[in-house]
N, C-alpha and C positions, 0 to 999 in steps of 0.2 A: 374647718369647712361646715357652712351651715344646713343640719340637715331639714329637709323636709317632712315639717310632722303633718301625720296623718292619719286619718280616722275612718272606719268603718261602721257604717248601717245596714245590719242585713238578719234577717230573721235564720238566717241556715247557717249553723254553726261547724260544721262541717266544711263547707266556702272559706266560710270567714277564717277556720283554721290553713285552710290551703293557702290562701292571702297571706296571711302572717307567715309562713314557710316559706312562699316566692320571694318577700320583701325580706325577709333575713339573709336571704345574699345581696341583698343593694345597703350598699355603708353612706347613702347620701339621702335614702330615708328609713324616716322612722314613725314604726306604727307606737302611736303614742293611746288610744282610746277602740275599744268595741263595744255597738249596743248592739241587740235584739230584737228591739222594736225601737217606733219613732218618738215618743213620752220619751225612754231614755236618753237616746239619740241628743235630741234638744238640749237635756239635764247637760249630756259628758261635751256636750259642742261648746256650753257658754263656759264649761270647767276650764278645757285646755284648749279650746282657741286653735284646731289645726288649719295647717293651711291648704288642706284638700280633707274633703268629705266623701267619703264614697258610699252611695245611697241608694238602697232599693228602692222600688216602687210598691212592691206589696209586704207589710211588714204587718204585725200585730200591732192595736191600742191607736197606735196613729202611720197610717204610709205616709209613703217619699214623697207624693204632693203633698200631702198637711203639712210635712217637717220644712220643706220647699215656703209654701204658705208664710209659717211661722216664722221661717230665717228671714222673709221679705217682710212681716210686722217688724221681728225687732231689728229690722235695718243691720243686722249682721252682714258684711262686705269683708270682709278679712280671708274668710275661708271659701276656696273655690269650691264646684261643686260636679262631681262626675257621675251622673247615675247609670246603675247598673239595675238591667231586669232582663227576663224572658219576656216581657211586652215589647212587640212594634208598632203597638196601633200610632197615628199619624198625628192625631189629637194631642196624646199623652205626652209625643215628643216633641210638640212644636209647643204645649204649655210650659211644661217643664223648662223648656229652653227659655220662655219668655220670662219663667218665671226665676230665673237667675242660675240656672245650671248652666256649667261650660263644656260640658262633653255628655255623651250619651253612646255608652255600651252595651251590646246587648250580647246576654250570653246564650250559649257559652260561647268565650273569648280565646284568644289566644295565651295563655299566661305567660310567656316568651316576651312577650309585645306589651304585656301589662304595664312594669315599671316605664319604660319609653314613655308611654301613654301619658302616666302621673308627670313625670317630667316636662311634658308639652301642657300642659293644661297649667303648670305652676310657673312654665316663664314665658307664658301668656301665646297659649295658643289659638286664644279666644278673641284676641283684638291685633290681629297682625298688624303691623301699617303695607299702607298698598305704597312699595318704596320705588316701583317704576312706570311706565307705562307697558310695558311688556304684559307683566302680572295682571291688567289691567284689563288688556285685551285679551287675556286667556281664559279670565273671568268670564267676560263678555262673550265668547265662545262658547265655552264652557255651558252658560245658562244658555242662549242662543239654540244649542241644539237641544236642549230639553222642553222648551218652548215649542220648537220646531217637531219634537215628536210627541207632541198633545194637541198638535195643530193651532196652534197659535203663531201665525203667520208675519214677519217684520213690517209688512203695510198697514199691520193693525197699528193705534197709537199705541196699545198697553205693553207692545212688545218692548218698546224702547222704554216704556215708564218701567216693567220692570226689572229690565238691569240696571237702570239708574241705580232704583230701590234696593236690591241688590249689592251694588258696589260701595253703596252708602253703606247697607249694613253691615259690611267686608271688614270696611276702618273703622266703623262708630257699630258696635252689636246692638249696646244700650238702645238705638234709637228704634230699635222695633217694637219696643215698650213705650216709646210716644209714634205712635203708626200715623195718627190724625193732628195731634199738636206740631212735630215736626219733620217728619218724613213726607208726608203729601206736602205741605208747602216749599218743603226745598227743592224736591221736583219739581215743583209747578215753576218757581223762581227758575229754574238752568231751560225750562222750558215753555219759558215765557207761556204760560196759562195759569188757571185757577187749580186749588185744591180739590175741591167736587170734581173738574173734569177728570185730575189723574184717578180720583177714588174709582169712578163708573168707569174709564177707560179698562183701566185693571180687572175691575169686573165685569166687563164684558167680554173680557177677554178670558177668565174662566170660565164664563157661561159659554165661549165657544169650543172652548176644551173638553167641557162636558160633554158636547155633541161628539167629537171624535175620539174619545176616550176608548171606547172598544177596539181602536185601531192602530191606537199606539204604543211605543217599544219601550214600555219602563219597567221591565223585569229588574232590572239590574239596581233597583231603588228600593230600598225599605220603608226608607222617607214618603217617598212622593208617589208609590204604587197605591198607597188604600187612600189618597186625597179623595178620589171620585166615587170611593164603594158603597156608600149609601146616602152623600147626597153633595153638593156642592161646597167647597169649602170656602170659607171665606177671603178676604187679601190677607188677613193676617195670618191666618190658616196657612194658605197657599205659601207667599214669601217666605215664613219659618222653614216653611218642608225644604224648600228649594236651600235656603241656607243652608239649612243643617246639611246638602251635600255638597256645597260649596266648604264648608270649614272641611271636611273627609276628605275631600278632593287638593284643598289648597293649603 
């Protein structure tokens, strides 16, 4: 059986000891590397090659975005990426995410739930295929009423441009990384209009959110509760947040 190797980045050696304890009862992986900070981190990544990383955010010498950063210079694709922090700001996790990580845990976690976790992220929990229409429209739902409780209304256009964008980014993640090369035009193509229109649509459609934002129900979101806290977030902004609770949900 092939196990999963895997590696940790975390400046708290104490965690990291717990880590290596929980995963010594899983015989299908294996902690193969520990760094400290992010300098090493990068050194022990290009050493052995695991096939999940698991990454703080605030490390010594270099954090989990620089190391993030770096893995996306040297076009390293081999090794998935789960980051682990006590941050939720909304920025962090929707860069992060853009910036090639496949999960985001925030501790403290459940360590029960932990190995599951690695498991999903290593036989790709990050690019489901959408394999009916059921799933499809649950989706659709699913964002629908989140839309709906930031006040953004189904007669507005951007409502429907953003589950398109959304469902798109469901089967293809990758394409939220070309948000303006390919995501706005393939909308615009299923709905018959231009790129610009979907872009302003969507944004006007958070600039209406902004207005009723004091009034709506998003306690239940770590994601997409601090979008609005000090000033408007962008589409690309916006979309991430919403994704990243579409992948936790689906």
């Amino acid at each position: 059986m092939k196990k999963i190797k895997l590696m940790i980045a975390d400046d708290n050696k104490e965690f990291c000891n717990i880590i290596s304890e929980v995963l010594s009862y899983e015989s299908d992986i294996d902690l193969v590397a520990t760094a400290y900070d992010g300098a090493s981190a990068l050194e022990k990544l290009k050493k052995y090659s695991p096939d999940i990383l698991l990454l703080d955010i605030i490390m010594p010498i270099l954090d989990g975005i620089g190391v993030l950063e770096k893995i996306e210079e040297l076009d390293i694709k081999d090794t998935k990426i789960i980051i682990l922090s006590s941050v939720g700001q909304e920025k962090i996790t929707s860069y992060a995410l853009l910036k090639g990580a496949s999960y985001y845990m925030m501790k403290p976690f459940d360590f029960e739930l932990f190995p599951k976790r690695i498991r999903e992220v290593y036989f790709g929990m990050d690019s489901k295929p959408l394999s009916n229409e059921k799933k499809i429209n649950d989706i659709e739902e699913f964002v629908s009423k989140i839309l709906l409780d930031i006040g953004i209304m189904p007669h507005i256009k951007g409502f429907s441009y953003i589950n398109d964008a959304l469902i798109e980014a469901y089967g293809n993640p990758e394409i939220l990384k070309k948000i303006t090369k390919e995501l706005y035009p393939k909308i615009a193509e299923k709905n018959k209009t231009t790129s610009s229109r979907v872009e302003r649509a969507i944004r006007h459609s958070i600039e209406l959110a902004s207005q009723n934002i004091e009034n709506s129900n998003l306690s239940h979101s770590i994601y997409i509760n601090s979008l609005f806290k000090k000033k408007k977030p962008t589409n690309l902004e916006f979309l991430a947040g919403i994704f990243q609770e579409i992948k936790f949900k689906f």
